[in-house]
Structures are given as C-alpha cells and as structure tokens.
C-alpha positions in Angstrom: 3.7 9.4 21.0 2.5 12.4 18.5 1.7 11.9 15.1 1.2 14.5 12.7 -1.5 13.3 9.7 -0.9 14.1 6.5 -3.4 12.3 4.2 -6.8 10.3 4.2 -7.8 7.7 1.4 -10.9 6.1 1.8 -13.3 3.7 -0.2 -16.2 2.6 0.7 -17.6 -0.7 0.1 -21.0 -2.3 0.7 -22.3 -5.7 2.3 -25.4 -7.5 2.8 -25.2 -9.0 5.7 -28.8 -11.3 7.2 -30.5 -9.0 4.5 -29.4 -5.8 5.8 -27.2 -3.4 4.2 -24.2 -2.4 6.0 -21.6 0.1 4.7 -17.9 -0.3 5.3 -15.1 1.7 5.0 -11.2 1.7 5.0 -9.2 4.8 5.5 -5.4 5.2 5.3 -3.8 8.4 7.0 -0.4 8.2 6.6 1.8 9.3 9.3 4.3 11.9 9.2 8.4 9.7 8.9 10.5 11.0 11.7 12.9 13.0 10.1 9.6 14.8 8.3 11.4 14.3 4.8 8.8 11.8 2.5 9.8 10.0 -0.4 6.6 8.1 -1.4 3.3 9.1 -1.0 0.4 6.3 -0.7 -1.4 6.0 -4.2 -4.5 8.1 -4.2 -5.8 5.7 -7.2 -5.9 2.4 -4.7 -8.9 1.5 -4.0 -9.0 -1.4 -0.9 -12.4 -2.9 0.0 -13.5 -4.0 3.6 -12.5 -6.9 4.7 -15.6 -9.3 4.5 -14.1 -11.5 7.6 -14.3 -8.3 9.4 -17.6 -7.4 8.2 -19.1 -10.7 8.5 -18.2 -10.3 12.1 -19.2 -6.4 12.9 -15.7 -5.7 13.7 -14.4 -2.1 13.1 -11.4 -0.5 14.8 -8.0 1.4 14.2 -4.6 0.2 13.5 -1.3 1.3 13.0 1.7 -0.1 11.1 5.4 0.4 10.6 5.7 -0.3 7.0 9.0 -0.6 5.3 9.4 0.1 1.6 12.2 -0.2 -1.1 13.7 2.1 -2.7 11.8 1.4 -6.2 8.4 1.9 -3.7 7.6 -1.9 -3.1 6.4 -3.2 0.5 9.4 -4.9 2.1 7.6 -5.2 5.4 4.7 -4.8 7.5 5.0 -5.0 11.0 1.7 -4.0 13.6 2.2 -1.8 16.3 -0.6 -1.4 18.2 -4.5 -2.0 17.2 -8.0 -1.5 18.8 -9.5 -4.3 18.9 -5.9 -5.6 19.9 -5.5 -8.6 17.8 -8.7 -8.6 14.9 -6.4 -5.9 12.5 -3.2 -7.4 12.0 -4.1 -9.9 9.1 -6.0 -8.3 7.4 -4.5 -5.3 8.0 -1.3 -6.4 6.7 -2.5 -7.9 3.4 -4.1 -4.1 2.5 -0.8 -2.7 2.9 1.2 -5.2 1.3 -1.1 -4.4 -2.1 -1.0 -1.1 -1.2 1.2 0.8 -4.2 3.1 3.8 -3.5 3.9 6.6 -5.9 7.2 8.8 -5.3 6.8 12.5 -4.2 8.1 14.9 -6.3 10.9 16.3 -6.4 12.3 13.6 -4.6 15.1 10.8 -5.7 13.4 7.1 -5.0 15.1 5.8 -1.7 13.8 3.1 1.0 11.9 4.2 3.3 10.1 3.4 6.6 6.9 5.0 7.4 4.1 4.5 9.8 0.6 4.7 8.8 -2.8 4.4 10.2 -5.7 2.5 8.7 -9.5 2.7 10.3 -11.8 0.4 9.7 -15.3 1.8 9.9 -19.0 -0.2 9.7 -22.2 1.3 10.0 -24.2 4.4 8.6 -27.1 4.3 6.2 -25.3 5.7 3.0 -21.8 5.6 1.5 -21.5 9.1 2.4 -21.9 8.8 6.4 -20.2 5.6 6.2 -16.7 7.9 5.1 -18.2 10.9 7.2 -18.0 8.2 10.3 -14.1 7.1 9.2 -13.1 10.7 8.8 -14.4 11.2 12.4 -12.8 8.0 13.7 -9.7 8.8 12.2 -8.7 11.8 13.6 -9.3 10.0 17.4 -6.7 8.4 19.6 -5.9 4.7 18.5 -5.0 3.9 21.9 -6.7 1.7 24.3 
C-alpha cells in the first residue's frame, strides 16, 4: 500500500531514566484520505509528550491508525492497523490521538471524515534537536515488518 505524506508534527520531550537523560519524541504524519480531498488538518498547536510507559521501557517504533472523525472535528474512533513493535503502540497510541484536536482546512465545509495517520515514536540522541532529526529520519521509512 502507498501513502503519500503530507505533514510532520513533532515535540520532543525529556526523561531521566537510571540518571541518564534520554530524549523522546512523537511525530504525527498524516496520511493522504483516499479520495485526496481533506477536510481537517491535525492541529499544529498540540503538543503530545512521550509516553513514559514507553520510555521507561526503551521502546520506540512506528504506527499507523485509521482514525475516524465527526463532522464538527472530534475523534469518533481509533482503530490500529499495523505497528512495529507489533502490539507495544496501540494504547498508547490510541490515547494521543483521541486528544489529538483537529482544525478544518480552509476553504472547506466541516464533514466526517476518515483518515489514516502515522505516528513515530523516537528515543535516543543527545539533544532535543537529534532527537526530532532521528524521527524525521524514521518517519519517512517503511512501517512494515
């Protein structure tokens, strides 16, 4: 299956874990609807932290959802298609994009929608900024075993 990207939000947050600092970072590309026409755009404004369960436990990977939204931009559903590692994402995964808030593209009438989006969760560099340079990188890779 082909996906075209069409935007990256990132933010950064930072843990110390066993007295070592460890940068983590969530990115959100959303992926193009099928029939290319998009009525709400992610909010570039939202900032989601890392998941400490994840952190605590080193584990970084890709996901992506089929998220369903009404037509006044609210999450209706969120249902996980497919995840490296397989089954680590889905929770917390999930409750990101059910918070996530969505904003309506212009020039468009607000409609439901169903979308599928793409979150990477990165760990590791020694700064913020190689933290997102590491998630931009991972983002743009396959996200299939």
């Amino acid at each position: 299956m082909r996906y075209i990207l069409l935007a990256g939000l990132s933010i950064v947050s930072v843990f110390n874990a066993q007295g070592k600092t460890l940068y983590g970072d969530v990115r959100l590309t959303e992926v193009q609807p099928p029939n290319g026409q998009v009525f709400w755009k992610p909010d570039a404004e939202h900032k989601s932290r890392y998941p400490v369960s994840l952190a605590r436990k080193g584990i970084a990977g890709c996901a992506i959802f089929k998220v369903n939204l009404d037509a006044q931009g609210n999450t209706e559903s969120v249902v996980l298609l497919r995840s490296i590692p397989t089954a680590s994402l889905s929770r917390p995964g999930k409750k990101i994009l059910k918070r996530w808030p969505w904003s309506l593209a212009s020039d468009t009438a607000p409609q439901a929608e169903e979308k599928i989006v793409r979150l990477d969760f990165c760990l590791g560099g020694q700064s913020v900024d190689e933290a997102q340079a590491r998630c931009k990188v991972q983002a743009s890779l396959s996200c299939e075993a």
